[in-house]
Rosetta silent file (secondary structure, phi, psi, omega in degrees, C-alpha in Angstrom):
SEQUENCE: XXXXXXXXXXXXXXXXXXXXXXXXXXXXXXXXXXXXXXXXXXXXXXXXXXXXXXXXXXXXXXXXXXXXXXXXXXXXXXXXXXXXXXXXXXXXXXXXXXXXXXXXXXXXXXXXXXXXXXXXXXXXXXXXXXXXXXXXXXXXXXXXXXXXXXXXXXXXXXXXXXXXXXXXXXXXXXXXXXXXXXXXXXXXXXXXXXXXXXXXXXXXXXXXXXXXXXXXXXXXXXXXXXXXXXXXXXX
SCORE:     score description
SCORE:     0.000 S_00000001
   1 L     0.000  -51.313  176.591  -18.747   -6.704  -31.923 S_00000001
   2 L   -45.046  -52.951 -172.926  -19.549   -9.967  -30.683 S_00000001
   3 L   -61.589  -57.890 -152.527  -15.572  -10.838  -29.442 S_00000001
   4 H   -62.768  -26.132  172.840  -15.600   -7.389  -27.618 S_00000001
   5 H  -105.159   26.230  174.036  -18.617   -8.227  -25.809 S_00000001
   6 H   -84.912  -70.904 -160.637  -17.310  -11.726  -24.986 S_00000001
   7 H   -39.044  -49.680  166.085  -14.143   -9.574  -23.673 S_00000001
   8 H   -61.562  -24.297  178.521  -16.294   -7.168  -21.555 S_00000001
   9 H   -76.729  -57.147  177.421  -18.097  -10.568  -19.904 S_00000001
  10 H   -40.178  -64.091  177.831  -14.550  -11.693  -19.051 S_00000001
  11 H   -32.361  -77.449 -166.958  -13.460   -8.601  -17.869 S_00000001
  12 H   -56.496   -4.514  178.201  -16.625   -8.139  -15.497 S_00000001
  13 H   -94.222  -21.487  144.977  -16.353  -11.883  -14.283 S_00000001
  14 H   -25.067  -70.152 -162.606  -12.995  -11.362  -13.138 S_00000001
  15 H   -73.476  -29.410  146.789  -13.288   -8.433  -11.422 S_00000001
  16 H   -38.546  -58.092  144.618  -16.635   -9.647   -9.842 S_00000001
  17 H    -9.279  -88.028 -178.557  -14.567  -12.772   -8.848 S_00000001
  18 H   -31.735  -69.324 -161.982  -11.871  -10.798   -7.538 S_00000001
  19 H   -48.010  -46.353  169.821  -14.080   -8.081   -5.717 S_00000001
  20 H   -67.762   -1.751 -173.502  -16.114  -11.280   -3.984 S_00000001
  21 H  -121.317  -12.959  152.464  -12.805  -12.992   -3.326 S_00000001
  22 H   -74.197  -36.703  169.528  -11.137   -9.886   -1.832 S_00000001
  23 H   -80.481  -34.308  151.375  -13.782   -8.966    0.423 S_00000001
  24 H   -33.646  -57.706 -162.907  -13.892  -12.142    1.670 S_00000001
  25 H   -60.408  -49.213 -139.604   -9.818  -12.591    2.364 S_00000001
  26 H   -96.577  -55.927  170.001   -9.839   -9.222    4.008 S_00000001
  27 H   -58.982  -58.831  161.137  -13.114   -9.171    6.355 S_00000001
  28 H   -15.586  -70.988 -152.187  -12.607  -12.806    7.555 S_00000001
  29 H   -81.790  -44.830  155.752   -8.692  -12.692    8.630 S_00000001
  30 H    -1.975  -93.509 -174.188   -9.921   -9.215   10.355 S_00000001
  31 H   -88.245   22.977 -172.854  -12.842   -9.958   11.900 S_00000001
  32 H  -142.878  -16.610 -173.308  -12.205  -13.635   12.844 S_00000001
  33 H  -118.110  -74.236 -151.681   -8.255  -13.788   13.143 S_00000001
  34 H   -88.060  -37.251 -168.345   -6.769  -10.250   14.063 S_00000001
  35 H   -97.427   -0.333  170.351   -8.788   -8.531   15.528 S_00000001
  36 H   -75.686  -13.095 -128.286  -10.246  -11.259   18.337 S_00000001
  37 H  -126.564  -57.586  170.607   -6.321  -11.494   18.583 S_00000001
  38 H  -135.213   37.597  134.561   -6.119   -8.276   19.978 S_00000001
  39 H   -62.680  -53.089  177.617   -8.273   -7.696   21.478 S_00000001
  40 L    85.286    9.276  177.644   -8.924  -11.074   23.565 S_00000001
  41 L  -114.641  155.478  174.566  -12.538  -10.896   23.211 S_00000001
  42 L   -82.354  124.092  173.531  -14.480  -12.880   20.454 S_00000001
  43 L    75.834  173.593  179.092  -16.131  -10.897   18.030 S_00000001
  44 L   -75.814   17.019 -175.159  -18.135   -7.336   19.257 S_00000001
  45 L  -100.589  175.227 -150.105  -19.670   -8.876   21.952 S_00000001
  46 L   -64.444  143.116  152.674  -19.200   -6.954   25.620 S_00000001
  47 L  -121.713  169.778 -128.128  -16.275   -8.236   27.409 S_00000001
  48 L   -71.238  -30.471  161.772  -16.061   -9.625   30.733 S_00000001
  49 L  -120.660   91.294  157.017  -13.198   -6.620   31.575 S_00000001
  50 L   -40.830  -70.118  167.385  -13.212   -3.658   29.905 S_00000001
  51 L   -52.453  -17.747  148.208  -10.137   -2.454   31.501 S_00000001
  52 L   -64.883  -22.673 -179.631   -8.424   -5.966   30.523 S_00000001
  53 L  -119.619   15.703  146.500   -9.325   -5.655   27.087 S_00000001
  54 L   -97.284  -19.977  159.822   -8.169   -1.693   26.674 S_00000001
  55 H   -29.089  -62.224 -179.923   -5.278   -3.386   28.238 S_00000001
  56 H   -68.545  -44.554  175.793   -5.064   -5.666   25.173 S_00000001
  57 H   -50.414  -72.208  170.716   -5.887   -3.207   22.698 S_00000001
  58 H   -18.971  -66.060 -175.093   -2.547   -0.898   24.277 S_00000001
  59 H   -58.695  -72.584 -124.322   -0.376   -3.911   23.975 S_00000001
  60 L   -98.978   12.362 -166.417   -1.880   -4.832   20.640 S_00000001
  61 H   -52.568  -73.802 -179.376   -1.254   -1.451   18.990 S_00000001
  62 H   -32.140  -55.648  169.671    0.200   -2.885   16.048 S_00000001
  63 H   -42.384  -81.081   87.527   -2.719   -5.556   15.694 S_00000001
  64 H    67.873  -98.578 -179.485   -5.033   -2.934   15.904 S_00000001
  65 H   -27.696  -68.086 -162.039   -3.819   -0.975   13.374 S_00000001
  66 H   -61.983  -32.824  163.876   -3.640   -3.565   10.734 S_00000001
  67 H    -9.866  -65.876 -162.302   -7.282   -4.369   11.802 S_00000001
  68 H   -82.495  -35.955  160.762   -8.250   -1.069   10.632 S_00000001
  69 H   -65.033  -50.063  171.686   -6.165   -1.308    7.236 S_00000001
  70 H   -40.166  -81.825 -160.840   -7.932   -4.770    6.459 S_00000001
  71 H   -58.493  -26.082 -175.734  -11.207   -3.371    6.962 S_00000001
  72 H   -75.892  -72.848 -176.306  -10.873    0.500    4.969 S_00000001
  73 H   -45.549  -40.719 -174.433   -9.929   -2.136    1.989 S_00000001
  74 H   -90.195  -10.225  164.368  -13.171   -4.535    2.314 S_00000001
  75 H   -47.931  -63.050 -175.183  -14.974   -0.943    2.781 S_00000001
  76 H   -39.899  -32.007  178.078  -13.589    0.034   -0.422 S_00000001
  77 H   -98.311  -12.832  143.518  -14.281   -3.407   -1.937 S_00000001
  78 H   -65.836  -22.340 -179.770  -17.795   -3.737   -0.790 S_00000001
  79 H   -80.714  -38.299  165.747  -18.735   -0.556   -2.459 S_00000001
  80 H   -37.888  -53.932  161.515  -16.716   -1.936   -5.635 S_00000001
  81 H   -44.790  -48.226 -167.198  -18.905   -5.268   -5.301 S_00000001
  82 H   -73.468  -31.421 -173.978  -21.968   -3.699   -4.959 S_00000001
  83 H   -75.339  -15.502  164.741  -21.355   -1.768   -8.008 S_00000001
  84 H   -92.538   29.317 -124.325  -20.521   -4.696  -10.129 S_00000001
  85 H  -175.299  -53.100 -166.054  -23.378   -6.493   -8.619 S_00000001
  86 H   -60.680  -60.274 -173.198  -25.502   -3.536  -10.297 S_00000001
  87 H   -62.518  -24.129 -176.030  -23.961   -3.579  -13.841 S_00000001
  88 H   -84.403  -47.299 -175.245  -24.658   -7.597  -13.848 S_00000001
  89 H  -107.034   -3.257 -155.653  -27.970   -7.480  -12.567 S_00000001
  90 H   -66.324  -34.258  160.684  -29.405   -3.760  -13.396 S_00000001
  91 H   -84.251   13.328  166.788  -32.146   -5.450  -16.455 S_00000001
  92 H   -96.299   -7.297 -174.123  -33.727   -7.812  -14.326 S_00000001
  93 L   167.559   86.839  172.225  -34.963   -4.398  -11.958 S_00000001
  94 H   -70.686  -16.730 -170.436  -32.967   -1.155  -12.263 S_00000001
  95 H   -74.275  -45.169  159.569  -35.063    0.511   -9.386 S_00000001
  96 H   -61.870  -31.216 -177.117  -34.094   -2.695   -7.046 S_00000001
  97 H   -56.692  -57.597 -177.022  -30.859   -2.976   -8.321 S_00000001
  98 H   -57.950  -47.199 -156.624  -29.837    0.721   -7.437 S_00000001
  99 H   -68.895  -45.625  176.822  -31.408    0.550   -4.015 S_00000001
 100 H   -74.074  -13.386  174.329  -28.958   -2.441   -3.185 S_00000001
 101 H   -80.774  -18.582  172.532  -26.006   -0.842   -4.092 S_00000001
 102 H   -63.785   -4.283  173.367  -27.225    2.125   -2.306 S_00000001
 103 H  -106.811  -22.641 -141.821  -27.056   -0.047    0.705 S_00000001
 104 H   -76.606  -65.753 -147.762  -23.779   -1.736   -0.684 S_00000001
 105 H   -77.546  -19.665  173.746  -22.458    1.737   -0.189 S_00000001
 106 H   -53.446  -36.045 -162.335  -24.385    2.429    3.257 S_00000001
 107 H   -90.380  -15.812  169.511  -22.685   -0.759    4.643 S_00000001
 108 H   -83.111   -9.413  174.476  -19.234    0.552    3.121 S_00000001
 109 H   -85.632  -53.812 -165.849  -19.466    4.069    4.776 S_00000001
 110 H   -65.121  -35.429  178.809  -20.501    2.359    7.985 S_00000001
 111 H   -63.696  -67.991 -148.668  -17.692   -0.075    8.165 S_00000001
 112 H   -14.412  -88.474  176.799  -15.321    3.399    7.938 S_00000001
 113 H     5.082  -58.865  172.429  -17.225    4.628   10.367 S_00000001
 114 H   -84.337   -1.370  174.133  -16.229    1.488   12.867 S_00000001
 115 H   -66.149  -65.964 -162.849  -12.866    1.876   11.894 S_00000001
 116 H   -68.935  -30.034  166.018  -12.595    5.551   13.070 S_00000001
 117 H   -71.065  -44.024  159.834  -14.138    4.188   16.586 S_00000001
 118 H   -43.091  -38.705 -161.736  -11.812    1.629   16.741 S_00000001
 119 H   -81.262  -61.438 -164.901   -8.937    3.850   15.967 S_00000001
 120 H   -68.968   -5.433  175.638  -10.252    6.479   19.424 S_00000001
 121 H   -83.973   16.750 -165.339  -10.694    2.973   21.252 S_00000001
 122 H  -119.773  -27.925 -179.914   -7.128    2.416   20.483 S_00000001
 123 H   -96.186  -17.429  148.486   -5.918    6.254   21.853 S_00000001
 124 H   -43.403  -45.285 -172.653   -8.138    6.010   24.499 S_00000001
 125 H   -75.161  -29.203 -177.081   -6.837    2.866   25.634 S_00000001
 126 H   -73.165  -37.868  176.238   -3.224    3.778   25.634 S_00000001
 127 H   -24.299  -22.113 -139.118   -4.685    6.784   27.376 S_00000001
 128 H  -101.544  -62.726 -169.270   -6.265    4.687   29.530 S_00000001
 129 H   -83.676  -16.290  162.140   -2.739    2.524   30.477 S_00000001
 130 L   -89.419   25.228 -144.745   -0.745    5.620   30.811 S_00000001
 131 L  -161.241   -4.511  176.889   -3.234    7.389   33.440 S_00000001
 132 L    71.433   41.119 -177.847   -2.245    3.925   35.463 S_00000001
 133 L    53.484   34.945 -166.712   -5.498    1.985   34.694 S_00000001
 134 L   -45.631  149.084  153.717   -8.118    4.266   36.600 S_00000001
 135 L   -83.244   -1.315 -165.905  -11.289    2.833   37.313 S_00000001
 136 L  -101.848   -9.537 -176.844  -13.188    6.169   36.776 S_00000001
 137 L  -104.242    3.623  168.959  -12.251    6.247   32.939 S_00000001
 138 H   -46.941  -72.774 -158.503  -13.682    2.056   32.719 S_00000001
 139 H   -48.007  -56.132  152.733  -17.384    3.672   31.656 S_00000001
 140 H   -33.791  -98.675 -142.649  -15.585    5.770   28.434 S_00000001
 141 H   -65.500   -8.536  159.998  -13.908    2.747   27.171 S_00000001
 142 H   -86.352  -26.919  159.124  -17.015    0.620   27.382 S_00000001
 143 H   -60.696  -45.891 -166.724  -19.424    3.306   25.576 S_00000001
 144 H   -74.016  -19.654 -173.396  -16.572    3.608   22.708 S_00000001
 145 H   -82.852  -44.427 -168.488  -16.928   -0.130   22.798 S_00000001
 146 H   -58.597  -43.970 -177.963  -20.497   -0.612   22.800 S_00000001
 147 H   -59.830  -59.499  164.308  -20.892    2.025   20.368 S_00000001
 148 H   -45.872  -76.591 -147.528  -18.489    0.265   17.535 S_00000001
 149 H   -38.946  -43.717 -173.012  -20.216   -3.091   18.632 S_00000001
 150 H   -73.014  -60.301 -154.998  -23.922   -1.204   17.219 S_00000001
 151 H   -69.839  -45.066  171.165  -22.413    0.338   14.211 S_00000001
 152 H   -83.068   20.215  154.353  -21.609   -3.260   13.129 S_00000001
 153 H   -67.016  -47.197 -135.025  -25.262   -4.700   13.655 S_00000001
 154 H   -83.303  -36.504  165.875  -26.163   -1.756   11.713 S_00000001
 155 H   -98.775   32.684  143.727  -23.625   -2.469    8.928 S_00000001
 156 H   -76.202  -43.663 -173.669  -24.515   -6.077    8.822 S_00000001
 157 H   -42.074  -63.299  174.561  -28.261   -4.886    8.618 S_00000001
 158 H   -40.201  -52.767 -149.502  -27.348   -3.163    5.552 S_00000001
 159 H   -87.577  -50.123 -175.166  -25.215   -5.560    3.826 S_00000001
 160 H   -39.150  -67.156  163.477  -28.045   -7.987    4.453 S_00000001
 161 H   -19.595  -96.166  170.769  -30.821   -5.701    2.810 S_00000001
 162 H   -24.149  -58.531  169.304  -28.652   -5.517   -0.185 S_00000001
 163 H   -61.586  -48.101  164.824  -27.593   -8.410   -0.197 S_00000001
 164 H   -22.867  -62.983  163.556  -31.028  -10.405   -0.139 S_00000001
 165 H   -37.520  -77.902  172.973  -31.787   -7.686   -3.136 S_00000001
 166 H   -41.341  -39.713  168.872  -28.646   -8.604   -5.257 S_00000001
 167 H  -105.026   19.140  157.684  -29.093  -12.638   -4.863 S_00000001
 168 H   -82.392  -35.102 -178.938  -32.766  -12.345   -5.767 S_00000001
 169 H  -105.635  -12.707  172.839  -31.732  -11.029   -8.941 S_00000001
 170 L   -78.659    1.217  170.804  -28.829  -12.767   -9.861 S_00000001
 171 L  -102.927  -13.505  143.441  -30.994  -16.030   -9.500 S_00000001
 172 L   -37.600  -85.913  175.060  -33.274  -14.139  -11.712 S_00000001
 173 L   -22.318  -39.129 -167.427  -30.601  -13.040  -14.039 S_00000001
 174 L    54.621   47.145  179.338  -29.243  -16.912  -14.205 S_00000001
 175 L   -95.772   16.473 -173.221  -25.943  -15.225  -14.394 S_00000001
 176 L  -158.096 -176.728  169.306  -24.138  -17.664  -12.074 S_00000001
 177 L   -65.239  149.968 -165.196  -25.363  -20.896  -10.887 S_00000001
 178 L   -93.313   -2.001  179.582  -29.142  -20.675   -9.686 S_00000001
 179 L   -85.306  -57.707  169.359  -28.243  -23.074   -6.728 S_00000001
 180 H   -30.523  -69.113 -176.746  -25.392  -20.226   -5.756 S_00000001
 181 H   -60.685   -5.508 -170.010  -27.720  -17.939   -5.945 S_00000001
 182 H  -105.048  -32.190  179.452  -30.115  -19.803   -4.004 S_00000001
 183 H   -72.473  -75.024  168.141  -27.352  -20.204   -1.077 S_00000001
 184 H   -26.259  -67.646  178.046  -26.220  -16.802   -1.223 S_00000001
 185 H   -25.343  -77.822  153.249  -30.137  -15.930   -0.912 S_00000001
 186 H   -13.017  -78.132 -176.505  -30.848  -18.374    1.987 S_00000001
 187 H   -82.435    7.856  161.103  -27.942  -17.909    4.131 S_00000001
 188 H  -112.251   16.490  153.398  -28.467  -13.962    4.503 S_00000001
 189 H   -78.516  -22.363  151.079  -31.683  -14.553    6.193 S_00000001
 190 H   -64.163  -69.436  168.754  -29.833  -16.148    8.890 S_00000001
 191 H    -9.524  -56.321 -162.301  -27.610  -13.544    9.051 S_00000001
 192 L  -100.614    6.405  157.571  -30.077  -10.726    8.914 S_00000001
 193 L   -95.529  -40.797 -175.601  -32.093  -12.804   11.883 S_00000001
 194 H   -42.389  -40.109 -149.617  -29.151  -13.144   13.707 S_00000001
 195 H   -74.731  -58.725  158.811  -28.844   -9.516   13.183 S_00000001
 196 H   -24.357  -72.828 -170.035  -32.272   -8.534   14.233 S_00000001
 197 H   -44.172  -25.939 -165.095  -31.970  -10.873   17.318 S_00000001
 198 H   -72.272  -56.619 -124.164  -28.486   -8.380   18.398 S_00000001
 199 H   -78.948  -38.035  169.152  -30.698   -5.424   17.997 S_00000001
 200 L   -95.126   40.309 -177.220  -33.232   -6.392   20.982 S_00000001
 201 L    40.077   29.393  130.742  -29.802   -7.771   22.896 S_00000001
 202 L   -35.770   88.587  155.108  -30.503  -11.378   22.280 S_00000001
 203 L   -41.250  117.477 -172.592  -27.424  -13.368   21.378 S_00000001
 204 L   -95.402  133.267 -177.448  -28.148  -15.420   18.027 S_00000001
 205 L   -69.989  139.358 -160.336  -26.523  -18.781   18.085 S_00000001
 206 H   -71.446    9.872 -175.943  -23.589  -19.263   15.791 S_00000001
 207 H   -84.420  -15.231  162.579  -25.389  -21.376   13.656 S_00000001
 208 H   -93.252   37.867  145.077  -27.226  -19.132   12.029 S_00000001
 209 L   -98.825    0.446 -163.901  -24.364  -17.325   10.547 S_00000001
 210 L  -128.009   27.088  125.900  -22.559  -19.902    9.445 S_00000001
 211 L   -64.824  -23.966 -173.006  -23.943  -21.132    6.227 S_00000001
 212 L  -116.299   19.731  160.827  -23.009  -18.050    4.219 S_00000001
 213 L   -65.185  -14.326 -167.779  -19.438  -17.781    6.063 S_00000001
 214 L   -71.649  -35.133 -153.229  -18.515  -20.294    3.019 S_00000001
 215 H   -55.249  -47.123 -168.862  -20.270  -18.159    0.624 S_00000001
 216 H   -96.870  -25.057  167.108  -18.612  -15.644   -0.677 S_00000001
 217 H   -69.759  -66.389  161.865  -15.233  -17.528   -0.983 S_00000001
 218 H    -5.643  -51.681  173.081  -17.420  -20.277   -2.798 S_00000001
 219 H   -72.675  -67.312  171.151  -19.148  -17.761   -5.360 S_00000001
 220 H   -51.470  -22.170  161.262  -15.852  -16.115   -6.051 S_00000001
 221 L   -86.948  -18.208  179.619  -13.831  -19.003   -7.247 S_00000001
 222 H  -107.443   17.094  152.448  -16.637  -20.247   -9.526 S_00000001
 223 H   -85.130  -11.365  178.289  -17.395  -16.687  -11.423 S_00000001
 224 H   -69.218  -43.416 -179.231  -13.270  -16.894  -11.571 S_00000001
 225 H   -69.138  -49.467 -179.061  -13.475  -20.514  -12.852 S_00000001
 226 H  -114.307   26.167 -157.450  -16.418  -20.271  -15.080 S_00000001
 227 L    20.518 -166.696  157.383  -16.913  -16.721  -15.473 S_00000001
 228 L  -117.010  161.824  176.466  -20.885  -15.467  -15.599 S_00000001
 229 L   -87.748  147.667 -159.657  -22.982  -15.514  -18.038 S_00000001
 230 L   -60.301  139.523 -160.524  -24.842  -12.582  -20.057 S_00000001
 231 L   -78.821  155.532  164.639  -28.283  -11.628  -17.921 S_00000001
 232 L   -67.507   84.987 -172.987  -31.134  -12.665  -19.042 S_00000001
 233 L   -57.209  174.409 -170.409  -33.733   -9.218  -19.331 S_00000001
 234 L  -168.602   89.292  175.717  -36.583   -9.911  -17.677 S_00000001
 235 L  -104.854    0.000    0.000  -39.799   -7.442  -18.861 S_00000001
Protein backbone atom coordinates (compact mmCIF):
# COMPACT_ATOMS: atom_id res chain seq x y z
CA UNK A 1 0.00 0.00 0.00
CA UNK A 2 2.57 2.32 0.93
CA UNK A 3 4.74 1.89 -2.70
CA UNK A 4 1.36 2.50 -4.56
CA UNK A 5 0.80 5.60 -2.78
CA UNK A 6 4.43 6.71 -3.29
CA UNK A 7 3.51 5.85 -7.14
CA UNK A 8 0.26 7.93 -7.12
CA UNK A 9 2.53 11.08 -5.54
CA UNK A 10 4.81 10.57 -8.56
CA UNK A 11 2.26 10.25 -10.90
CA UNK A 12 0.38 13.53 -9.65
CA UNK A 13 3.80 15.49 -9.45
CA UNK A 14 4.47 14.87 -12.91
CA UNK A 15 1.49 15.65 -14.35
CA UNK A 16 1.17 18.80 -12.08
CA UNK A 17 4.72 19.61 -13.41
CA UNK A 18 3.78 19.01 -16.82
CA UNK A 19 0.26 20.78 -16.69
CA UNK A 20 2.25 24.04 -15.02
CA UNK A 21 5.00 23.63 -17.58
CA UNK A 22 2.62 23.32 -20.56
CA UNK A 23 0.53 26.15 -19.80
CA UNK A 24 3.28 28.15 -19.46
CA UNK A 25 5.16 27.09 -23.01
CA UNK A 26 1.88 27.57 -24.76
CA UNK A 27 0.35 30.99 -23.29
CA UNK A 28 3.75 32.81 -23.30
CA UNK A 29 5.02 31.99 -27.07
CA UNK A 30 1.17 33.04 -27.91
CA UNK A 31 0.59 35.84 -26.10
CA UNK A 32 4.11 37.39 -26.08
CA UNK A 33 5.71 35.97 -29.41
CA UNK A 34 2.92 35.12 -32.07
CA UNK A 35 0.42 36.78 -31.64
CA UNK A 36 2.08 40.58 -31.12
CA UNK A 37 3.76 39.14 -34.38
CA UNK A 38 0.73 39.35 -36.14
CA UNK A 39 -0.78 41.42 -35.31
CA UNK A 40 1.86 44.42 -34.89
CA UNK A 41 0.37 45.65 -31.81
CA UNK A 42 1.75 44.69 -28.28
CA UNK A 43 -0.44 42.78 -26.26
CA UNK A 44 -4.61 43.72 -26.23
CA UNK A 45 -4.06 47.12 -25.91
CA UNK A 46 -6.03 49.52 -28.69
CA UNK A 47 -3.94 50.13 -31.62
CA UNK A 48 -2.93 53.27 -33.10
CA UNK A 49 -4.70 51.91 -36.69
CA UNK A 50 -7.25 49.66 -36.66
CA UNK A 51 -7.37 49.35 -40.31
CA UNK A 52 -3.38 48.74 -40.24
CA UNK A 53 -3.65 46.11 -37.85
CA UNK A 54 -6.81 44.15 -39.69
CA UNK A 55 -4.32 44.70 -42.37
CA UNK A 56 -1.82 42.61 -40.36
CA UNK A 57 -4.13 40.17 -39.12
CA UNK A 58 -5.16 39.43 -43.29
CA UNK A 59 -1.53 39.06 -44.07
CA UNK A 60 -0.90 37.11 -40.90
CA UNK A 61 -3.60 34.49 -41.51
CA UNK A 62 -1.42 31.74 -40.81
CA UNK A 63 -0.03 33.45 -37.51
CA UNK A 64 -3.34 33.91 -36.45
CA UNK A 65 -4.42 30.67 -36.71
CA UNK A 66 -1.69 29.05 -34.80
CA UNK A 67 -2.44 31.78 -32.14
CA UNK A 68 -5.72 30.28 -31.68
CA UNK A 69 -4.35 26.53 -31.59
CA UNK A 70 -1.75 27.60 -28.79
CA UNK A 71 -4.33 29.07 -26.76
CA UNK A 72 -7.55 26.14 -27.10
CA UNK A 73 -4.45 23.91 -25.63
CA UNK A 74 -3.51 26.27 -22.48
CA UNK A 75 -7.54 26.46 -22.25
CA UNK A 76 -7.58 22.84 -22.03
CA UNK A 77 -4.52 22.80 -19.74
CA UNK A 78 -5.67 25.41 -17.36
CA UNK A 79 -8.77 23.50 -16.63
CA UNK A 80 -6.40 20.29 -16.29
CA UNK A 81 -4.20 22.46 -13.74
CA UNK A 82 -6.84 23.65 -11.85
CA UNK A 83 -8.06 20.24 -11.35
CA UNK A 84 -4.83 18.87 -10.14
CA UNK A 85 -4.41 21.91 -8.07
CA UNK A 86 -7.76 20.57 -6.31
CA UNK A 87 -6.76 16.88 -5.76
CA UNK A 88 -3.33 18.30 -4.07
CA UNK A 89 -4.83 20.80 -2.05
CA UNK A 90 -8.70 19.69 -1.49
CA UNK A 91 -7.86 18.73 2.76
CA UNK A 92 -6.51 21.90 3.63
CA UNK A 93 -10.37 23.52 2.49
CA UNK A 94 -12.57 21.49 0.12
CA UNK A 95 -15.20 24.40 -0.09
CA UNK A 96 -12.13 26.87 -1.17
CA UNK A 97 -10.51 24.45 -3.09
CA UNK A 98 -13.62 23.73 -5.40
CA UNK A 99 -14.42 27.39 -5.80
CA UNK A 100 -10.83 27.86 -7.39
CA UNK A 101 -11.08 25.36 -9.79
CA UNK A 102 -14.46 26.59 -10.52
CA UNK A 103 -12.72 29.70 -11.58
CA UNK A 104 -9.78 27.55 -13.08
CA UNK A 105 -12.53 26.43 -15.38
CA UNK A 106 -14.26 30.03 -15.74
CA UNK A 107 -10.83 31.36 -16.94
CA UNK A 108 -10.57 28.19 -19.36
CA UNK A 109 -14.06 28.73 -20.98
CA UNK A 110 -13.22 32.40 -21.28
CA UNK A 111 -9.94 32.01 -22.99
CA UNK A 112 -12.21 29.82 -25.78
CA UNK A 113 -14.32 32.38 -25.80
CA UNK A 114 -11.32 34.96 -27.00
CA UNK A 115 -10.30 32.55 -29.36
CA UNK A 116 -13.71 32.42 -31.20
CA UNK A 117 -13.41 36.48 -31.34
CA UNK A 118 -10.19 36.31 -32.61
CA UNK A 119 -11.06 33.78 -35.18
CA UNK A 120 -14.34 36.58 -36.59
CA UNK A 121 -11.48 39.31 -36.18
CA UNK A 122 -9.54 37.25 -38.55
CA UNK A 123 -12.75 36.83 -41.29
CA UNK A 124 -13.65 40.13 -40.75
CA UNK A 125 -10.39 41.41 -41.52
CA UNK A 126 -9.86 39.58 -44.72
CA UNK A 127 -13.36 40.87 -45.24
CA UNK A 128 -12.26 43.99 -44.46
CA UNK A 129 -9.03 43.86 -47.22
CA UNK A 130 -11.16 42.42 -49.87
CA UNK A 131 -14.01 45.26 -49.66
CA UNK A 132 -10.66 47.53 -50.53
CA UNK A 133 -10.03 48.83 -46.95
CA UNK A 134 -13.32 50.97 -46.41
CA UNK A 135 -13.28 53.36 -43.78
CA UNK A 136 -17.01 52.80 -42.89
CA UNK A 137 -16.32 49.08 -41.73
CA UNK A 138 -12.98 50.68 -39.29
CA UNK A 139 -15.76 50.94 -36.18
CA UNK A 140 -16.67 46.81 -36.60
CA UNK A 141 -13.12 45.84 -36.49
CA UNK A 142 -12.36 47.97 -33.47
CA UNK A 143 -15.55 46.73 -31.33
CA UNK A 144 -14.44 42.94 -32.29
CA UNK A 145 -11.15 44.22 -31.01
CA UNK A 146 -12.06 45.91 -27.96
CA UNK A 147 -14.38 43.27 -27.14
CA UNK A 148 -11.55 40.28 -27.18
CA UNK A 149 -9.23 42.91 -25.39
CA UNK A 150 -12.22 42.79 -22.18
CA UNK A 151 -12.75 39.13 -22.31
CA UNK A 152 -9.02 38.85 -21.42
CA UNK A 153 -9.13 41.30 -18.31
CA UNK A 154 -11.98 39.21 -17.41
CA UNK A 155 -10.07 35.92 -17.87
CA UNK A 156 -7.07 37.22 -16.09
CA UNK A 157 -9.56 38.34 -13.26
CA UNK A 158 -10.48 34.84 -12.93
CA UNK A 159 -7.29 33.10 -13.13
CA UNK A 160 -6.19 35.55 -10.46
CA UNK A 161 -9.17 34.71 -8.00
CA UNK A 162 -8.20 31.15 -8.31
CA UNK A 163 -5.14 31.49 -8.36
CA UNK A 164 -4.61 33.59 -5.03
CA UNK A 165 -7.08 30.60 -3.65
CA UNK A 166 -4.82 27.67 -4.89
CA UNK A 167 -1.32 29.32 -3.60
CA UNK A 168 -2.89 30.07 -0.23
CA UNK A 169 -3.37 26.54 0.17
CA UNK A 170 -0.58 24.97 -1.25
CA UNK A 171 1.57 27.12 1.24
CA UNK A 172 -0.80 25.70 3.70
CA UNK A 173 -0.55 22.24 2.39
CA UNK A 174 3.54 22.58 2.44
CA UNK A 175 3.26 20.51 -0.63
CA UNK A 176 5.94 22.39 -2.60
CA UNK A 177 8.32 24.84 -1.30
CA UNK A 178 6.56 27.45 1.11
CA UNK A 179 8.79 30.26 -0.45
CA UNK A 180 7.15 29.05 -4.06
CA UNK A 181 4.18 29.27 -2.70
CA UNK A 182 4.79 32.50 -1.21
CA UNK A 183 5.89 33.91 -4.84
CA UNK A 184 3.21 32.34 -6.63
CA UNK A 185 0.89 34.07 -3.83
CA UNK A 186 2.56 37.55 -4.04
CA UNK A 187 3.01 37.98 -7.63
CA UNK A 188 -0.86 37.43 -8.49
CA UNK A 189 -1.71 40.45 -6.55
CA UNK A 190 0.17 42.39 -8.98
CA UNK A 191 -1.40 40.84 -11.60
CA UNK A 192 -4.91 41.01 -10.30
CA UNK A 193 -4.08 45.01 -9.58
CA UNK A 194 -2.85 45.38 -12.81
CA UNK A 195 -6.01 43.79 -13.81
CA UNK A 196 -8.32 45.91 -11.81
CA UNK A 197 -6.38 49.07 -12.97
CA UNK A 198 -7.47 47.78 -17.05
CA UNK A 199 -10.99 47.58 -15.87
CA UNK A 200 -11.37 51.51 -15.04
CA UNK A 201 -9.01 52.04 -18.42
CA UNK A 202 -5.89 52.82 -16.54
CA UNK A 203 -2.80 51.26 -18.04
CA UNK A 204 -0.83 49.28 -15.19
CA UNK A 205 2.87 49.55 -15.61
CA UNK A 206 4.66 46.44 -16.71
CA UNK A 207 6.15 45.99 -13.57
CA UNK A 208 3.57 44.77 -11.87
CA UNK A 209 3.14 41.75 -13.96
CA UNK A 210 6.31 40.74 -14.16
CA UNK A 211 7.26 38.93 -11.06
CA UNK A 212 4.99 35.95 -11.66
CA UNK A 213 5.90 35.89 -15.59
CA UNK A 214 8.88 33.58 -14.10
CA UNK A 215 6.51 31.71 -12.05
CA UNK A 216 4.96 29.17 -13.44
CA UNK A 217 8.01 27.96 -15.52
CA UNK A 218 9.90 28.12 -12.06
CA UNK A 219 7.20 25.98 -10.05
CA UNK A 220 7.01 23.50 -12.85
CA UNK A 221 10.56 22.40 -13.09
CA UNK A 222 10.88 22.02 -9.30
CA UNK A 223 7.52 19.73 -8.71
CA UNK A 224 9.29 17.86 -11.94
CA UNK A 225 12.67 17.86 -10.12
CA UNK A 226 11.57 17.17 -6.66
CA UNK A 227 8.16 16.07 -7.04
CA UNK A 228 5.52 17.34 -4.08
CA UNK A 229 5.03 16.18 -1.12
CA UNK A 230 1.84 14.45 0.60
CA UNK A 231 -0.56 17.51 2.07
CA UNK A 232 -0.57 18.08 5.25
CA UNK A 233 -4.69 18.01 6.56
CA UNK A 234 -5.31 20.86 8.24
CA UNK A 235 -8.67 20.56 10.78
Amino acid sequence: MKTFNMETTEKRSRLLGLAFLIQFVTSFTSGVIVLPRATGVNGFALPDSIGRTLANIARNAGLIQLTILMELVTAAVVIFLGAMLFTTVRRQHEGLALTAFGLYVLEGLLIAVKMLLLFALLVFSRQFIAAGNPGSLEPMGKLLYEVMGYSSKMLNFAFCLGGTVFYALLFMARTVSRPLSLWGLISTQGVLAGVVMGFFGISAPIYVYVPYIPFELVIALWILAKGVKKEEANY
